[in-house]
N, CA, C and O atoms as a GROMACS GRO file, in nm:
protein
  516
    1UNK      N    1  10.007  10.448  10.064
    1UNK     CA    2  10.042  10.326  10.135
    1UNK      C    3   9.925  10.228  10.126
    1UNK      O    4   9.811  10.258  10.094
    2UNK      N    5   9.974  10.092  10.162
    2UNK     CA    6   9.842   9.962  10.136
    2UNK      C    7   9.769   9.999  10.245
    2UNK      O    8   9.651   9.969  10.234
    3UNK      N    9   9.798  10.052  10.343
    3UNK     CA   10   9.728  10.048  10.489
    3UNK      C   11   9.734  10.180  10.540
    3UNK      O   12   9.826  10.255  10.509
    4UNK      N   13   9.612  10.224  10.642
    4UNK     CA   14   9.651  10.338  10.703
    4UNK      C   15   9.747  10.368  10.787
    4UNK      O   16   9.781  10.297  10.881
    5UNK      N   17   9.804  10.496  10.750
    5UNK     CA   18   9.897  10.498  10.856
    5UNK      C   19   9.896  10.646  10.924
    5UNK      O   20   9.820  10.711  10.853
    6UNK      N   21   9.947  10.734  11.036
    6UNK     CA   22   9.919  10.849  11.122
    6UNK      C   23   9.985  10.888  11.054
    6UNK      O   24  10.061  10.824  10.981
    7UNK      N   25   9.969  11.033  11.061
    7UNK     CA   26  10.052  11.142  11.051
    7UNK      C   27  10.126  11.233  11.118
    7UNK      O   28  10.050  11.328  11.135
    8UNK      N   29  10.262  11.263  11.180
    8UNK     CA   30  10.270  11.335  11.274
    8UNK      C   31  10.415  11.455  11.188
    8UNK      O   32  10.489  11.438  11.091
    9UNK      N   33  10.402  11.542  11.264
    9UNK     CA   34  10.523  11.633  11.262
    9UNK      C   35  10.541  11.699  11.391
    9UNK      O   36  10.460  11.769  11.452
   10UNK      N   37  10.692  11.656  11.432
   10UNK     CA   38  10.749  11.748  11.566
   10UNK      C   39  10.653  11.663  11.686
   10UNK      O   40  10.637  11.724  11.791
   11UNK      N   41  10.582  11.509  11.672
   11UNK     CA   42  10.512  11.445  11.764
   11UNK      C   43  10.377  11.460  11.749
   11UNK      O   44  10.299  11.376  11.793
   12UNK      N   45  10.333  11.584  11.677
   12UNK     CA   46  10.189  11.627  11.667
   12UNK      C   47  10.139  11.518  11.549
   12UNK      O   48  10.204  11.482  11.451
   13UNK      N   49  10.006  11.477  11.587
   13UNK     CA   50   9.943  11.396  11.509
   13UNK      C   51   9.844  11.501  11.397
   13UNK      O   52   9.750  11.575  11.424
   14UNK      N   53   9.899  11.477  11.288
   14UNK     CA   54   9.862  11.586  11.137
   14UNK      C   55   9.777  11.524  11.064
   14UNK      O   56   9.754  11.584  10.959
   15UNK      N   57   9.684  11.362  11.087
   15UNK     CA   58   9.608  11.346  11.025
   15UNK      C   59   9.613  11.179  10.984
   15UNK      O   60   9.695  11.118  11.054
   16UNK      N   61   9.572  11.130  10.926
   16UNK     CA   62   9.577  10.997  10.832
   16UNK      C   63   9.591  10.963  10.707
   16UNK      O   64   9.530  11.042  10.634
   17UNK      N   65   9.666  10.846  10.627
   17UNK     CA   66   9.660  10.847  10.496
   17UNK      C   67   9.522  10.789  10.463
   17UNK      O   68   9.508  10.740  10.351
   18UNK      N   69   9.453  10.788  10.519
   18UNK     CA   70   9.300  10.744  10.476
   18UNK      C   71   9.223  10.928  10.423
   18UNK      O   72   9.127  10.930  10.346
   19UNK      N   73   9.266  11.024  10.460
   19UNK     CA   74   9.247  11.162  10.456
   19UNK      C   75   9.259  11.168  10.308
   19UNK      O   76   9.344  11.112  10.239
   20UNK      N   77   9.163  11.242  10.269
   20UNK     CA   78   9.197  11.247  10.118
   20UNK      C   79   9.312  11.367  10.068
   20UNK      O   80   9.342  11.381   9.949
   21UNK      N   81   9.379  11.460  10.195
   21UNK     CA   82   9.500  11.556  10.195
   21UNK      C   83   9.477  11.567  10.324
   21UNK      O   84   9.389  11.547  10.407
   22UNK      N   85   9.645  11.629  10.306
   22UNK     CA   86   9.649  11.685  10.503
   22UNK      C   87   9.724  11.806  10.434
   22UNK      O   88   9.804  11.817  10.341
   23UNK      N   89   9.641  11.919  10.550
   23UNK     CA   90   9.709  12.035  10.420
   23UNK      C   91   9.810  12.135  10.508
   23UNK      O   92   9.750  12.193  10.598
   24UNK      N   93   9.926  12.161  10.500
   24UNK     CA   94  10.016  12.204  10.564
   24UNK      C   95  10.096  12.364  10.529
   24UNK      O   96  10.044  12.422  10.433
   25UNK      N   97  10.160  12.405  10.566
   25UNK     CA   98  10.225  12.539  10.608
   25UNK      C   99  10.370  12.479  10.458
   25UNK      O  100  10.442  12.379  10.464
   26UNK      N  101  10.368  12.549  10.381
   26UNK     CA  102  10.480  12.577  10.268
   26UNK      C  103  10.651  12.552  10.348
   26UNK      O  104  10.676  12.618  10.449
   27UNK      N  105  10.704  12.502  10.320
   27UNK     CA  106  10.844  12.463  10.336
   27UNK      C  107  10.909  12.310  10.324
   27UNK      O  108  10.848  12.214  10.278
   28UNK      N  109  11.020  12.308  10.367
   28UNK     CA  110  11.083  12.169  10.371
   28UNK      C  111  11.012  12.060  10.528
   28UNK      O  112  11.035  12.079  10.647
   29UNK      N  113  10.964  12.001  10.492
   29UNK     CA  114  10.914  11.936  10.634
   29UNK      C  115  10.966  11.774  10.665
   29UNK      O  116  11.034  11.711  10.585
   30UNK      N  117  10.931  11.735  10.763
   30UNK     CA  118  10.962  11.581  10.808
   30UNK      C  119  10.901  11.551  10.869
   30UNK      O  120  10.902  11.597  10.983
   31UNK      N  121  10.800  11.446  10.825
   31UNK     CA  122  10.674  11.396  10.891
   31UNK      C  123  10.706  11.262  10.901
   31UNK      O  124  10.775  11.205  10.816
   32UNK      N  125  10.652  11.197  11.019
   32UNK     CA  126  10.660  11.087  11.033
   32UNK      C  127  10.540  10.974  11.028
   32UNK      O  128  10.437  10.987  11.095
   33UNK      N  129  10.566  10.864  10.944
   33UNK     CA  130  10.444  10.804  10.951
   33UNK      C  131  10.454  10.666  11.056
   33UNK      O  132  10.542  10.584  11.082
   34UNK      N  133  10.348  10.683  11.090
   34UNK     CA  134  10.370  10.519  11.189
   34UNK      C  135  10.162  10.442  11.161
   34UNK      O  136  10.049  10.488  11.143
   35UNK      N  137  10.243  10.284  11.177
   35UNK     CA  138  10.120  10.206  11.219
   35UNK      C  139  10.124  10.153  11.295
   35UNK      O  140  10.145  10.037  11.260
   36UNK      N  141  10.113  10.166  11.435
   36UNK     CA  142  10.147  10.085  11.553
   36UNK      C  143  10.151   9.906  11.538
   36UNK      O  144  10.250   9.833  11.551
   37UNK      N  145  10.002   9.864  11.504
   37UNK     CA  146   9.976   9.763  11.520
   37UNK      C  147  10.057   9.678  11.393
   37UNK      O  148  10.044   9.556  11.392
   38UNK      N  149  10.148   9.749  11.277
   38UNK     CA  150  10.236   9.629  11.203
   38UNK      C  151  10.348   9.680  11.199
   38UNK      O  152  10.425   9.684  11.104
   39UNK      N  153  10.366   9.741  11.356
   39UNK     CA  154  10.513   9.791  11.390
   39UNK      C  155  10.572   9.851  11.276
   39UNK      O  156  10.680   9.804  11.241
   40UNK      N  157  10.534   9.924  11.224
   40UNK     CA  158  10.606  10.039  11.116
   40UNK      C  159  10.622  10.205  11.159
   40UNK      O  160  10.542  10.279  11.217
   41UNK      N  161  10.735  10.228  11.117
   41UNK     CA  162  10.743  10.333  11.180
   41UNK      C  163  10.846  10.401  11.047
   41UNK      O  164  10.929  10.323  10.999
   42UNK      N  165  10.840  10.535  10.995
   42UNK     CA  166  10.937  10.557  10.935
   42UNK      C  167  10.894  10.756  10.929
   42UNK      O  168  10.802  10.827  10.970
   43UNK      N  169  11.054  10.778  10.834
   43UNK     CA  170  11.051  10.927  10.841
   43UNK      C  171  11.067  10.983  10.672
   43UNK      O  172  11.139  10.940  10.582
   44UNK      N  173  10.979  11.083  10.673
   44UNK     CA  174  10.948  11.071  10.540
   44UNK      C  175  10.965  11.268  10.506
   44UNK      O  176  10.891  11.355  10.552
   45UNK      N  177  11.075  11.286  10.421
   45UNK     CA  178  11.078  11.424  10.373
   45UNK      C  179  11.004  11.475  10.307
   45UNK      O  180  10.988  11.415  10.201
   46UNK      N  181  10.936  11.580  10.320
   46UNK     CA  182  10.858  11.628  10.205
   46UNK      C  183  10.892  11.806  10.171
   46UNK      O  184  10.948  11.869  10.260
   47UNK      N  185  10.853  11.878  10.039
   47UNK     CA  186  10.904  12.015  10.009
   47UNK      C  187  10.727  12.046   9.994
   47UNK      O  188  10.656  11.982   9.916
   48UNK      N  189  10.689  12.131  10.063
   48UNK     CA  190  10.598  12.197  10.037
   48UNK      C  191  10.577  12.306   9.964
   48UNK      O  192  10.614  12.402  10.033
   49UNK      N  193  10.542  12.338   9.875
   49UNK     CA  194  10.525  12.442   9.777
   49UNK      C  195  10.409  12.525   9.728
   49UNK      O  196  10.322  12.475   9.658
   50UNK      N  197  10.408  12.654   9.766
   50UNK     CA  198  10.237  12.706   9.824
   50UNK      C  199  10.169  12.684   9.720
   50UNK      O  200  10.233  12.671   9.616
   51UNK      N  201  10.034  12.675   9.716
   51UNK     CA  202   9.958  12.663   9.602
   51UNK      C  203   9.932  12.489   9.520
   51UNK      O  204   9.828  12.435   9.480
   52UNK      N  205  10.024  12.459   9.520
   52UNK     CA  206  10.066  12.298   9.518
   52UNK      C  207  10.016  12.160   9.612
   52UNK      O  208   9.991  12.142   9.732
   53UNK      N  209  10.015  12.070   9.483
   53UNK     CA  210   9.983  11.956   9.638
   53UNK      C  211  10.131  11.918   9.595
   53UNK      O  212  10.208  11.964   9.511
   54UNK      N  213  10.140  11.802   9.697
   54UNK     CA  214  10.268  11.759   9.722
   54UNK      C  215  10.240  11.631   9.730
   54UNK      O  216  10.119  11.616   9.747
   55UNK      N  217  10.342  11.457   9.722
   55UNK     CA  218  10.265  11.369   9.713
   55UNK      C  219  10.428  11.275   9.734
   55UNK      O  220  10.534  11.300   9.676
   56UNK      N  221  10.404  11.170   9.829
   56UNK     CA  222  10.520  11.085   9.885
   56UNK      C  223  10.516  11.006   9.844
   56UNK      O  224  10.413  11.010   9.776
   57UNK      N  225  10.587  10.864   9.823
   57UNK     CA  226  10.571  10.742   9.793
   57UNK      C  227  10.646  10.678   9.964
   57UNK      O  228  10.744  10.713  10.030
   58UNK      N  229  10.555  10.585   9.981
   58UNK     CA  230  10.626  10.514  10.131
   58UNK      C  231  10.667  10.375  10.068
   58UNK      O  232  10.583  10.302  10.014
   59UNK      N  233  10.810  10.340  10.079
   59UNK     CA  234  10.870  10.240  10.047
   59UNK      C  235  10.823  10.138  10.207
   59UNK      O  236  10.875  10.155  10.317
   60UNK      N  237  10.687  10.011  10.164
   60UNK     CA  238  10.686   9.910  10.254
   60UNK      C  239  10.732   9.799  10.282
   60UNK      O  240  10.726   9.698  10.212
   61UNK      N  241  10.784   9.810  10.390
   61UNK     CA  242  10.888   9.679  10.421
   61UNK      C  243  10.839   9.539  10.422
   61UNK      O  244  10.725   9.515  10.460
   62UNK      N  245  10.915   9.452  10.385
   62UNK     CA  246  10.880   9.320  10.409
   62UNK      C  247  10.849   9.290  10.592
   62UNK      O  248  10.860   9.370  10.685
   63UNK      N  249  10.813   9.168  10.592
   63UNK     CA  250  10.790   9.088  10.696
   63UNK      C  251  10.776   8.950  10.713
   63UNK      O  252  10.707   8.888  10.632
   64UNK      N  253  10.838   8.887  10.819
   64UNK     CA  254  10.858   8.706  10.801
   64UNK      C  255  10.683   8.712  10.813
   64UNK      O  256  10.593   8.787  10.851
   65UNK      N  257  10.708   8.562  10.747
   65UNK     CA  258  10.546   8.476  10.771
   65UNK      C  259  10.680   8.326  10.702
   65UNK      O  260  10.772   8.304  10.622
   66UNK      N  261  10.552   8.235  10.861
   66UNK     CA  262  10.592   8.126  10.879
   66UNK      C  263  10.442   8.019  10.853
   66UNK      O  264  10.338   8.072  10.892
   67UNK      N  265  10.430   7.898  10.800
   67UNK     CA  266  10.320   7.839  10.785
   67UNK      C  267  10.341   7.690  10.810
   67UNK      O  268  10.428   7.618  10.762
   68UNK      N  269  10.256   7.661  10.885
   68UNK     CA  270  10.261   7.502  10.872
   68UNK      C  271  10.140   7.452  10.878
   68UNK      O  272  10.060   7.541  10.853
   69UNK      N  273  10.076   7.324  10.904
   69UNK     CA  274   9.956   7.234  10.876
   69UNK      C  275  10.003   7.093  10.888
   69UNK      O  276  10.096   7.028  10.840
   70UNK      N  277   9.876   7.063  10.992
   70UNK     CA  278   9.924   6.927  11.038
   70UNK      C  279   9.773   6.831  10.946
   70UNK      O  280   9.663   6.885  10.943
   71UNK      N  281   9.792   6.716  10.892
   71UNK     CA  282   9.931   6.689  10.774
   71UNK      C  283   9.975   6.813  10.712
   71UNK      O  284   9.937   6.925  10.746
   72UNK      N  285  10.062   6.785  10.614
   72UNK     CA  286  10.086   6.873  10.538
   72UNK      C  287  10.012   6.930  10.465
   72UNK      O  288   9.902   6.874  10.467
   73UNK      N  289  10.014   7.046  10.374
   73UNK     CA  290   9.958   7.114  10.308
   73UNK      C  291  10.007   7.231  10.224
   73UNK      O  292  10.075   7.325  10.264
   74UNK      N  293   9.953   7.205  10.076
   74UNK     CA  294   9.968   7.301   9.980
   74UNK      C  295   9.939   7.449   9.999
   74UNK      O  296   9.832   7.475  10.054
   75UNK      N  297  10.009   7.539   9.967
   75UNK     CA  298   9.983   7.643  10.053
   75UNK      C  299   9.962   7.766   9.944
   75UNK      O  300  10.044   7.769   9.853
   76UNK      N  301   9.848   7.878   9.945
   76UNK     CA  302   9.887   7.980   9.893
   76UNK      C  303   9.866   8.086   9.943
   76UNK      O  304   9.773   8.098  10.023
   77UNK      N  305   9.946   8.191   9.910
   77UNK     CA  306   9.943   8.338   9.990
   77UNK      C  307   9.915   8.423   9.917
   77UNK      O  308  10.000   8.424   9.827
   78UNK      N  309   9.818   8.526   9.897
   78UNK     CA  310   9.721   8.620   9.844
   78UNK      C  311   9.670   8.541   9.660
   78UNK      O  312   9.657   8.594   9.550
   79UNK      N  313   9.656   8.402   9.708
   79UNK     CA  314   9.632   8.361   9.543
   79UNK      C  315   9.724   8.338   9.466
   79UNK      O  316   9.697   8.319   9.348
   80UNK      N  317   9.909   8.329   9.530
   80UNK     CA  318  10.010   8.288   9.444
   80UNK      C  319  10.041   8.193   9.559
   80UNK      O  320  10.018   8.207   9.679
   81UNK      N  321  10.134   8.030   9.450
   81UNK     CA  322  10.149   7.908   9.522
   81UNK      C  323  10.256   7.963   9.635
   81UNK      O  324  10.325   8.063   9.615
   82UNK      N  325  10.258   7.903   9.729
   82UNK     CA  326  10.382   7.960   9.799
   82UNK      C  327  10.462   7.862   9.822
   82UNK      O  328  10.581   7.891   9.817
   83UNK      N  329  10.418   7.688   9.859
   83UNK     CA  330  10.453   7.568   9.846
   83UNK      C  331  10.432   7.508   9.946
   83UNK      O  332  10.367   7.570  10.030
   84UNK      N  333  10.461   7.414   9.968
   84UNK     CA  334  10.407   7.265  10.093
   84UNK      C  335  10.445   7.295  10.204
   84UNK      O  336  10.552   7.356  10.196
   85UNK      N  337  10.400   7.279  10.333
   85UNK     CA  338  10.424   7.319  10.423
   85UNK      C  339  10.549   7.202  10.462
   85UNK      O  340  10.598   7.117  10.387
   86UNK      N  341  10.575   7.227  10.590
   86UNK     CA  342  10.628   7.356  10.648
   86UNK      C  343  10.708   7.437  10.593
   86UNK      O  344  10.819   7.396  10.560
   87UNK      N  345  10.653   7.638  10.558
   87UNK     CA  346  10.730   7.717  10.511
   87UNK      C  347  10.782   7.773  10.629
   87UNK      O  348  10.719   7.783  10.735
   88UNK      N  349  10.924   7.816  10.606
   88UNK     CA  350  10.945   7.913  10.718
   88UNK      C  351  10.993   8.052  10.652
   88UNK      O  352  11.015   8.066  10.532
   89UNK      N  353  11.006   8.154  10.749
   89UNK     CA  354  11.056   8.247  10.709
   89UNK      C  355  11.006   8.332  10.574
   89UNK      O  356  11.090   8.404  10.521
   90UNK      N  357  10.913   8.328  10.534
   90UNK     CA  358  10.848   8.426  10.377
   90UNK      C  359  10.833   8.543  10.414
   90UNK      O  360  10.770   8.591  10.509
   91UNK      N  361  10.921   8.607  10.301
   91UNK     CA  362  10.966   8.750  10.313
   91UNK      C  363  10.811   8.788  10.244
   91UNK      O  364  10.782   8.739  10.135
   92UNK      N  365  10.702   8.891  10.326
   92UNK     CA  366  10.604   8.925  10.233
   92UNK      C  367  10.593   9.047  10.297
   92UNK      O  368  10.632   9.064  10.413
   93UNK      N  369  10.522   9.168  10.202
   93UNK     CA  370  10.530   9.308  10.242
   93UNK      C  371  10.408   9.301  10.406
   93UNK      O  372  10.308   9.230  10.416
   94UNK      N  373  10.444   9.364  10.476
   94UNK     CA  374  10.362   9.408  10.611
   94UNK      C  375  10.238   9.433  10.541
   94UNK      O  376  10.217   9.488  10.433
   95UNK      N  377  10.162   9.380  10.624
   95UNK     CA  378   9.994   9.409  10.575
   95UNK      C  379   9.947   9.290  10.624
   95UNK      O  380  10.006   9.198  10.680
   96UNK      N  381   9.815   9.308  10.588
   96UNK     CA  382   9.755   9.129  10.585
   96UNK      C  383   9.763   9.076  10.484
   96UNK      O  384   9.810   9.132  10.386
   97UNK      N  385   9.708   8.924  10.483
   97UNK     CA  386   9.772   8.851  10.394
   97UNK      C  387   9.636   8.716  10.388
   97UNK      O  388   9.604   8.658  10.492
   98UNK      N  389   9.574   8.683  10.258
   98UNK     CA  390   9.500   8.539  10.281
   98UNK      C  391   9.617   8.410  10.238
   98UNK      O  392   9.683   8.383  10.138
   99UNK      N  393   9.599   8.345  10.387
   99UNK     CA  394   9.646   8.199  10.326
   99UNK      C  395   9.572   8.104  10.308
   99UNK      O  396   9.501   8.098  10.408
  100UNK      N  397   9.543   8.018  10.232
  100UNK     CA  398   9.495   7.926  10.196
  100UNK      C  399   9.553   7.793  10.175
  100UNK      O  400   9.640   7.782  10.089
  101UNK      N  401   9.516   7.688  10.244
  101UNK     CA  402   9.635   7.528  10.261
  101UNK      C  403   9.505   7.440  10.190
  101UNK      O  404   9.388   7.461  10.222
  102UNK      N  405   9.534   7.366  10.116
  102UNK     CA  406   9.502   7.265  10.054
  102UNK      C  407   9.555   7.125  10.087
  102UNK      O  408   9.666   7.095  10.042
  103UNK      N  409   9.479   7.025  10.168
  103UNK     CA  410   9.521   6.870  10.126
  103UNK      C  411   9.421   6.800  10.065
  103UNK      O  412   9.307   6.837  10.092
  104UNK      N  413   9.436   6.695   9.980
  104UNK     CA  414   9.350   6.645   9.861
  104UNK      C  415   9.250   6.544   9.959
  104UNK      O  416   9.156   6.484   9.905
  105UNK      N  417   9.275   6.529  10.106
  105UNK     CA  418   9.167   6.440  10.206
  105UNK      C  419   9.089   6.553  10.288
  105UNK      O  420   8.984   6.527  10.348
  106UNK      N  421   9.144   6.669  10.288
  106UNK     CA  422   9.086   6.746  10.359
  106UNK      C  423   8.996   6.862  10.301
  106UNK      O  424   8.999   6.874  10.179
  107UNK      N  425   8.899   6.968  10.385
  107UNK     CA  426   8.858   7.051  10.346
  107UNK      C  427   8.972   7.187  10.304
  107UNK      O  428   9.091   7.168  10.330
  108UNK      N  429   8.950   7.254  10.271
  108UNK     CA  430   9.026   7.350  10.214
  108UNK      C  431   9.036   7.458  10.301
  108UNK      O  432   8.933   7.525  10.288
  109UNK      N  433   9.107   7.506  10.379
  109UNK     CA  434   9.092   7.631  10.489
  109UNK      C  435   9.121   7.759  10.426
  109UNK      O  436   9.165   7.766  10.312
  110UNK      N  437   9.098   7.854  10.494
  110UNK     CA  438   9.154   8.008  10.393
  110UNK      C  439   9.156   8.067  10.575
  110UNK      O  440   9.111   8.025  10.682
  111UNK      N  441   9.218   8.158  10.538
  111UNK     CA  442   9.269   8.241  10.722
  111UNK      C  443   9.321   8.368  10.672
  111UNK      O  444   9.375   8.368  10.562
  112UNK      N  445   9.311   8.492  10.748
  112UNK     CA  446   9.334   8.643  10.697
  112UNK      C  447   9.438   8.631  10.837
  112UNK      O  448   9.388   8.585  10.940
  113UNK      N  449   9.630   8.688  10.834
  113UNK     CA  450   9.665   8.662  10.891
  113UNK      C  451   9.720   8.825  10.871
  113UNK      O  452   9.706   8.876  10.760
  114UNK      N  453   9.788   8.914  10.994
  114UNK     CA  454   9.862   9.008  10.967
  114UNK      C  455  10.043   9.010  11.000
  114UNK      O  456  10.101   8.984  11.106
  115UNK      N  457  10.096   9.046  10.878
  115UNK     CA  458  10.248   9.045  10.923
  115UNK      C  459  10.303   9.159  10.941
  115UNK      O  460  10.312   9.245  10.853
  116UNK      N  461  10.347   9.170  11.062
  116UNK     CA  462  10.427   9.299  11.042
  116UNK      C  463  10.572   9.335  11.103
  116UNK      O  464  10.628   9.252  11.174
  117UNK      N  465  10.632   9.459  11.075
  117UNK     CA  466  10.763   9.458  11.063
  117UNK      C  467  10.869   9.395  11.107
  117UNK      O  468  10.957   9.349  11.033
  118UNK      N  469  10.868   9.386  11.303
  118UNK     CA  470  10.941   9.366  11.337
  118UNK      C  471  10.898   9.220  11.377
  118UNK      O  472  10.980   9.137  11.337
  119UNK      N  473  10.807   9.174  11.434
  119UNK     CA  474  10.771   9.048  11.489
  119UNK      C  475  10.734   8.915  11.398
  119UNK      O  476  10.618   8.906  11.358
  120UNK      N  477  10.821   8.823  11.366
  120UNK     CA  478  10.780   8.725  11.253
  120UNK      C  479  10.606   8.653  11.277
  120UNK      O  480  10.570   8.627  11.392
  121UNK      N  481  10.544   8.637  11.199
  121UNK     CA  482  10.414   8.584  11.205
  121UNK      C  483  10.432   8.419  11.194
  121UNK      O  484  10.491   8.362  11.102
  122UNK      N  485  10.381   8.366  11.285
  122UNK     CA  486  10.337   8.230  11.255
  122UNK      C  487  10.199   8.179  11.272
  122UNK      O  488  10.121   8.231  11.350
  123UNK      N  489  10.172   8.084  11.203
  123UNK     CA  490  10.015   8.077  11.156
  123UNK      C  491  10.078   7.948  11.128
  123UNK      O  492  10.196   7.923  11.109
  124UNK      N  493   9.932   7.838  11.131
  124UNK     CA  494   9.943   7.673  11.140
  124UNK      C  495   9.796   7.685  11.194
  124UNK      O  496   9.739   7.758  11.274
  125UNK      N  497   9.742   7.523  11.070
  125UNK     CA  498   9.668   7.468  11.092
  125UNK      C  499   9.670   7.302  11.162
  125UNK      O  500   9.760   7.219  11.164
  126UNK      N  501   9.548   7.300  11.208
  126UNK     CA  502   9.508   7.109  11.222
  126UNK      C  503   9.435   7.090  11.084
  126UNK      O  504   9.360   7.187  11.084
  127UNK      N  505   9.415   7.030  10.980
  127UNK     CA  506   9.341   7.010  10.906
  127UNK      C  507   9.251   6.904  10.955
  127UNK      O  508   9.134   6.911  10.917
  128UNK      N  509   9.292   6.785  11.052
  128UNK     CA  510   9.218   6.701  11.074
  128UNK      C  511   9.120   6.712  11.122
  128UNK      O  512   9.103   6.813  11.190
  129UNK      N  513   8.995   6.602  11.107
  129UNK     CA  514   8.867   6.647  11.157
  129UNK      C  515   8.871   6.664  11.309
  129UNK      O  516   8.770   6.701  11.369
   0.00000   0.00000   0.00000
């Protein structure tokens, strides 16, 4: 996953994906991963097989991000254009995110914003002095 996330089985907390393995008991299991703080939460099957590592892929969900800037402003999100403000609604995967707004009178801002699952993000600048 882009971000850390817990590990639990049956509620018990089994570790982190920052862990370089979490090493478990051989069988069919269902672990759940969660990140509180970008409201993700999901359930993830795995077959354990003794002797073996074993290895998941976590499908990460999108999340709204909303942008505006007073004047307007050119906008980009992780270094791709995203377009003139006001954007609403940008479907972008949960995580953080740099935006960067450009107007050709103003200084250039950059901001590290986090989006996550369930709660849409909004973010807006003043560019003016």
């Amino acid at each position: 996953a882009p971000f850390e996330l817990q590990v639990f089985e049956d509620g018990r907390l089994l570790g982190t994906t920052s862990a370089e393995r979490l090493m478990l008991p051989a069988g069919r299991r269902t672990l759940e991963v969660v990140n509180e703080a970008l409201e993700f939460r999901t359930t993830l099957p795995v077959q354990i097989v003794p002797g073996r590592m074993a290895t998941a892929t976590i499908a990460v969900p999108n999340g709204s991000l909303s942008i505006n800037a007073l004047p307007w402003a050119e906008v980009w999100v992780d270094g791709a254009a995203a377009g003139t403000t006001p954007l609403a609604n940008l479907s972008v995967p949960i995580g953080t995110h740099e935006i960067v707004w450009r107007h050709p009178q103003h200084p250039e801002r950059r901001q590290t914003v986090s989006v996550t699952a369930s709660s849409p993000t909004r973010v807006g600048v003043d560019l003016n002095p």
